[in-house]
BATORRO-921400 format. One record per residue: residue number from 0; residue in three letters; x, y, z of N, C-alpha, C, O in turn. Coordinates in steps of 0.05 Angstrom, whole numbers. Layout:
 num residuo   n.c1   n.c2   n.c3  ca.c1  ca.c2  ca.c3   c.c1   c.c2   c.c3   o.c1   o.c2   o.c3
 NUM     ALA      X      Y      Z      X      Y      Z      X      Y      Z      X      Y      Z
...
This chain:
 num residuo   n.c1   n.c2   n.c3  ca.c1  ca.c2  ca.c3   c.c1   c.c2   c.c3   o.c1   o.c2   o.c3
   0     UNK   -381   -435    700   -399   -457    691   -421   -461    712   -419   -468    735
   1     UNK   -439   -455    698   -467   -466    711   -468   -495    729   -470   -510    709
   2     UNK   -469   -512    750   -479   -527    753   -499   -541    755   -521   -531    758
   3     UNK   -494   -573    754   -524   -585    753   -544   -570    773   -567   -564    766
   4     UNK   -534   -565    794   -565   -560    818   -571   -537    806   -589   -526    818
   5     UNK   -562   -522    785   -575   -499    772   -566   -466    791   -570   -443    782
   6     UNK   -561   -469    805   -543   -450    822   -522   -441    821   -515   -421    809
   7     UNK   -506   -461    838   -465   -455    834   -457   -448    807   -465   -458    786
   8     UNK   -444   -430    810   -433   -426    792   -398   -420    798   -391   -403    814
   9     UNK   -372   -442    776   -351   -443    785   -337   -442    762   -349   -448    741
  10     UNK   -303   -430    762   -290   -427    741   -290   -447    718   -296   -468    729
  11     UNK   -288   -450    700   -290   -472    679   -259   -476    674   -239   -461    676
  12     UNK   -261   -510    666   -237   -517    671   -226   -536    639   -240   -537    619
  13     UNK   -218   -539    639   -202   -559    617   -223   -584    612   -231   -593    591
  14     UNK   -228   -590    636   -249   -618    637   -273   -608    632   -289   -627    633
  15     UNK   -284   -587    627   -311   -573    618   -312   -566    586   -331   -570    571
  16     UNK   -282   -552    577   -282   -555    549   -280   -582    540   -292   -585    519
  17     UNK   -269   -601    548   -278   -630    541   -298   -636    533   -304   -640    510
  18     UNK   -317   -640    561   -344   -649    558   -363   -634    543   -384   -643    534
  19     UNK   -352   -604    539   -368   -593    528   -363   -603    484   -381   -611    469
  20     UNK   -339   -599    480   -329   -612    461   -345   -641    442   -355   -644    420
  21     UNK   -339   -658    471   -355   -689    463   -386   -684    458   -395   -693    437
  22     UNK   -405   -668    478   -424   -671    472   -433   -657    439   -450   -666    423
  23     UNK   -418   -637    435   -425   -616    415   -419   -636    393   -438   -641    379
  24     UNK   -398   -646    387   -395   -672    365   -417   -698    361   -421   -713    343
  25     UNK   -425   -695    382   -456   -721    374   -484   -709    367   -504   -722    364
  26     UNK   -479   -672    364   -507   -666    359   -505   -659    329   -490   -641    321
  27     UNK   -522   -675    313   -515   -672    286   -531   -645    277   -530   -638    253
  28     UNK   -545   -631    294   -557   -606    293   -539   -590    290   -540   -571    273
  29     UNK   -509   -596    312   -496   -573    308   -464   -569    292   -443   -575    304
  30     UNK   -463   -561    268   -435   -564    248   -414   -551    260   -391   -559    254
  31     UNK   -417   -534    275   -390   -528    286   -384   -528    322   -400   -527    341
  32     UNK   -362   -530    322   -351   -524    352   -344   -502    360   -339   -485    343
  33     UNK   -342   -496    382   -344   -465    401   -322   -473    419   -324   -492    435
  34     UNK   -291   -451    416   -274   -450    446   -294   -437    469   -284   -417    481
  35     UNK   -316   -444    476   -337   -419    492   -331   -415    512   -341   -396    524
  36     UNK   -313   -431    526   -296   -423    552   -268   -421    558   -255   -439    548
  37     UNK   -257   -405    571   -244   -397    583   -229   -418    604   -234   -411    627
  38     UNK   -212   -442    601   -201   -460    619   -189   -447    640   -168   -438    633
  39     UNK   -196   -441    674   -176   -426    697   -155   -448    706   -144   -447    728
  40     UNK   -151   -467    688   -133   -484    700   -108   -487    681    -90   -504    684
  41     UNK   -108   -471    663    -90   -477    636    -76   -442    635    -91   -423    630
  42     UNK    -43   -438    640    -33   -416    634    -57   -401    615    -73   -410    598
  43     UNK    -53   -373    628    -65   -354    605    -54   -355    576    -70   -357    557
  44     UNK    -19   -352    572    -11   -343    555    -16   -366    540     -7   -364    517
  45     UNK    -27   -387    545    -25   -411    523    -56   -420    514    -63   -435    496
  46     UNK    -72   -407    535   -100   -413    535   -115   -415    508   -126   -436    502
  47     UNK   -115   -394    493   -127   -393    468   -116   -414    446   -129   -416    424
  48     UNK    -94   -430    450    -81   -441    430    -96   -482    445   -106   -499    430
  49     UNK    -91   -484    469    -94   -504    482   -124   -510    481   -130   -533    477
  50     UNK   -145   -491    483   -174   -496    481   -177   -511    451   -192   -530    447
  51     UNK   -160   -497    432   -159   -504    400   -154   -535    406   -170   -553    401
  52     UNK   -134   -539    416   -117   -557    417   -142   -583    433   -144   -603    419
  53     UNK   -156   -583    458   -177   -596    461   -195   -596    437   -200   -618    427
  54     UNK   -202   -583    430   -224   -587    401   -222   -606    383   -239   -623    377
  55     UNK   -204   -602    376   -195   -607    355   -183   -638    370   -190   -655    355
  56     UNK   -170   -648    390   -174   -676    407   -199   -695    396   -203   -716    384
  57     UNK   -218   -671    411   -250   -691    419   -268   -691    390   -291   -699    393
  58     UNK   -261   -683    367   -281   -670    356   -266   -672    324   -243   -668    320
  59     UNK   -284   -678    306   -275   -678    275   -285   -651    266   -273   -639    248
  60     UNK   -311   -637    280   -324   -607    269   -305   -584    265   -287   -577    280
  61     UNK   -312   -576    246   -303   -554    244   -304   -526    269   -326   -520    279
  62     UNK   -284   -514    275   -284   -489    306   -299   -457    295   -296   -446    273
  63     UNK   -312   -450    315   -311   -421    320   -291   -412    345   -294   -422    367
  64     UNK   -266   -389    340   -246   -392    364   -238   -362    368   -251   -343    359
  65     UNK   -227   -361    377   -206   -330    378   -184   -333    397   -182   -345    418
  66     UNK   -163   -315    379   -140   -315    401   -139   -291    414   -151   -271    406
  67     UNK   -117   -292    445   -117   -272    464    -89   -260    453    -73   -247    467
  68     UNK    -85   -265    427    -60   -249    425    -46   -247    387    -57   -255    367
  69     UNK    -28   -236    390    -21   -226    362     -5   -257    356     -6   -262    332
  70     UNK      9   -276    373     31   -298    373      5   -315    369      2   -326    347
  71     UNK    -18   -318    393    -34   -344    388    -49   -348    363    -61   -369    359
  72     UNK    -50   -320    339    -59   -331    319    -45   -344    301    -54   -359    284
  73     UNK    -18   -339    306      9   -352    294      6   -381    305      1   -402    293
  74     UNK      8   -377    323     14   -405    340    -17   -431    331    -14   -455    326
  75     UNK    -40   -419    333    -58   -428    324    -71   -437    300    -91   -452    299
  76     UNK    -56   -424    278    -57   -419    252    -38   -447    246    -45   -464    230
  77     UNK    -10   -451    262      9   -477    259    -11   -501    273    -19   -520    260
  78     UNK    -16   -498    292    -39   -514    298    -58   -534    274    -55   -558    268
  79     UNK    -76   -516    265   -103   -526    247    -82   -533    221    -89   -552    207
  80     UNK    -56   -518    212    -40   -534    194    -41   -569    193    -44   -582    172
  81     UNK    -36   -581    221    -34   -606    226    -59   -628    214    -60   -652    209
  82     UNK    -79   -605    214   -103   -618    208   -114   -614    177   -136   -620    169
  83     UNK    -96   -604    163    -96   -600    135    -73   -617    129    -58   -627    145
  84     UNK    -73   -622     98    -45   -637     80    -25   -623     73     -3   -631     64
  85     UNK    -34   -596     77    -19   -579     72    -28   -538     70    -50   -527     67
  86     UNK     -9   -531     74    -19   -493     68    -36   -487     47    -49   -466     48
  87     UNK    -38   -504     23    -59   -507      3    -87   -507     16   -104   -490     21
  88     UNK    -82   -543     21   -105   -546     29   -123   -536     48   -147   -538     45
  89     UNK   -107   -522     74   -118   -510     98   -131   -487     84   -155   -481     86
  90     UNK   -105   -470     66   -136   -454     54   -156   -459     32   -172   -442     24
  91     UNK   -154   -484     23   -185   -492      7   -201   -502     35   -225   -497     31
  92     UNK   -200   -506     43   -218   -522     65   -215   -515    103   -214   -531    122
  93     UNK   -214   -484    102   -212   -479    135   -210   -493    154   -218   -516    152
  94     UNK   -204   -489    166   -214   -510    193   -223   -492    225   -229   -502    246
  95     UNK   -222   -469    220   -233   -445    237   -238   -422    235   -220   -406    228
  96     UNK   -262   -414    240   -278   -376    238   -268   -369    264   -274   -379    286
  97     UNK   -247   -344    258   -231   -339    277   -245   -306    285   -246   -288    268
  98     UNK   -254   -304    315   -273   -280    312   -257   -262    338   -241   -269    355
  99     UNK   -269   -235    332   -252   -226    357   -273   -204    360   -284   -188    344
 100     UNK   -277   -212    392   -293   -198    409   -285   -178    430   -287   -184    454
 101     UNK   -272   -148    418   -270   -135    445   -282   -129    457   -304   -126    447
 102     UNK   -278   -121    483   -301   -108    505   -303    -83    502   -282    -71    501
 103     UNK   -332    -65    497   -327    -41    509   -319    -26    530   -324    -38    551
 104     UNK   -310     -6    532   -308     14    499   -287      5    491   -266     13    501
 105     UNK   -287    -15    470   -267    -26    462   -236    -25    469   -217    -19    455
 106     UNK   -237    -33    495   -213    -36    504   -194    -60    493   -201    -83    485
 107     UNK   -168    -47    497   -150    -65    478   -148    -71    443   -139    -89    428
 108     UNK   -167    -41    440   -176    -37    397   -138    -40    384   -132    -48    361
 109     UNK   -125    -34    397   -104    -36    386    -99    -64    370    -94    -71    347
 110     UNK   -104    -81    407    -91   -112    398   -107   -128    376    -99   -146    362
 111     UNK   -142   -110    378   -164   -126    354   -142   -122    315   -139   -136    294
 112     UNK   -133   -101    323   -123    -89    296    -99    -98    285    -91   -103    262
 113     UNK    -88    -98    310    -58   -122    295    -70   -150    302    -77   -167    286
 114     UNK    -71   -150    317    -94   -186    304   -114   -191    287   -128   -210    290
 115     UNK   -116   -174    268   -131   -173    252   -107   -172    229   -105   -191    214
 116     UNK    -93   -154    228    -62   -142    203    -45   -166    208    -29   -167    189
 117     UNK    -41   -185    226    -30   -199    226    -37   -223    205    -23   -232    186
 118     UNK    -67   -233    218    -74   -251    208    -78   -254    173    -73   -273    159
 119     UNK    -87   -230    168    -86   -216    138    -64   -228    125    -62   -245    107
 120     UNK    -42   -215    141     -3   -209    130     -2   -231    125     12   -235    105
 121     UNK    -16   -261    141      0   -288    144    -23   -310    117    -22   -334    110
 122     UNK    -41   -287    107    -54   -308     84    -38   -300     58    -35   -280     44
 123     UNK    -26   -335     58    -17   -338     31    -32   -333      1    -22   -338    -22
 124     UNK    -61   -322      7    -84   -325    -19    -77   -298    -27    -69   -295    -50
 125     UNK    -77   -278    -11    -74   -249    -13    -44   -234    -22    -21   -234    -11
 126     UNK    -55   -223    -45    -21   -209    -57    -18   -180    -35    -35   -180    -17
 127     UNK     -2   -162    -36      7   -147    -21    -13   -123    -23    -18   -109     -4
 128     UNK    -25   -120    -47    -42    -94    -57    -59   -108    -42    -59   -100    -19
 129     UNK    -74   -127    -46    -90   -143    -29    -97   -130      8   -115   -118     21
 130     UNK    -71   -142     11    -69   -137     42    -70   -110     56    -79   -106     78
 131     UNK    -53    -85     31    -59    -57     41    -86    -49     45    -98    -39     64
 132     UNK    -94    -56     22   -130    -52     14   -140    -61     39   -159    -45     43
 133     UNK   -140    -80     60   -150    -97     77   -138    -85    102   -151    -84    123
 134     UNK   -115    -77     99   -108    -56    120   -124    -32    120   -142    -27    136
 135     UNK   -117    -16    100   -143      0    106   -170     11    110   -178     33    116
 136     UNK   -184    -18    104   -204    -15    114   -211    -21    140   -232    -13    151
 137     UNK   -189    -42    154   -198    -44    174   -187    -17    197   -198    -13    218
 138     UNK   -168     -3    188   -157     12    197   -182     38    205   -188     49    227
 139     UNK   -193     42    175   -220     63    177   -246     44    194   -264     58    202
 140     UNK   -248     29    197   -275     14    209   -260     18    244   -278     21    261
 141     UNK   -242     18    251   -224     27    277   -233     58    280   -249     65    297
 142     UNK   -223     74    263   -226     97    271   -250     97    271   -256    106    293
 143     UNK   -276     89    254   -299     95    252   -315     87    291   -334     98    302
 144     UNK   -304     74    298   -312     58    311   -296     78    342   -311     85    360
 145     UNK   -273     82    343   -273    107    363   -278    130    354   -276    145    374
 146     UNK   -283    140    340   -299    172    345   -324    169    324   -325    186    306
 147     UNK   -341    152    323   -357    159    321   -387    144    330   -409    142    319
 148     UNK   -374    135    356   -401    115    377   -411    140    390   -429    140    407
């Protein structure tokens, strides 16, 4: 995180997704919320689920998020449930664009792909023919994507 004197720059913390949180909820310019940091003060393995978890605290907007794992979209997915009436309603009315950003050269394409087949497997909208179909395309956009950059 950038500081005020426009210089320092220091790990971002739990109290930064806060503030960052509150302010983003009073700009009526902006409809959604961003996990955009990374808390160094909050376990890793829980990190992606707990940033949700501040958001969704400070904020009625709707999230842009991602998880660091194949469990935190499970775990995250029970999460934004709380904020629905129900598994219906969470999927008439989202409550997060869940994006996943690997690094190149796409290191860790594996974990993008079962976090991707996971999250698929776990929508109740989609029949099974559904989900293969959705498997394999993302399966060929993988391959496309290592041998042919």
């Amino acid at each position: 995180m950038l500081q005020n004197d426009g210089q320092t720059i220091k790990e971002s913390t739990s109290k930064d997704m806060r503030l960052i949180a509150k302010v983003v909820d009073y700009l009526p310019q902006i409809d959604l919320q961003s996990t955009a940091v990374v808390c160094a003060d909050i376990p890793y393995e829980v990190g992606d689920l707990y940033r949700l978890y501040l958001i969704m605290k400070e904020s009625k907007k709707p999230v842009i998020t991602g998880a660091f794992s194949v469990s935190g979209v499970r775990w995250m997915r029970e999460l934004m449930k709380v904020m629905r009436k129900s598994e219906e309603d969470l999927a008439q009315k989202p409550y997060a664009i869940f994006d996943i950003c690997p690094s190149p050269p796409l290191r860790g394409h594996t974990s993008v792909l079962r976090i991707s087949l996971t999250a698929l497997a776990s929508d109740s909208r989609l029949n099974s023919s559904q989900c293969q179909c959705q498997e394999l395309v993302l399966q060929q956009l993988l391959q496309d994507l290592l041998f042919n950059t």
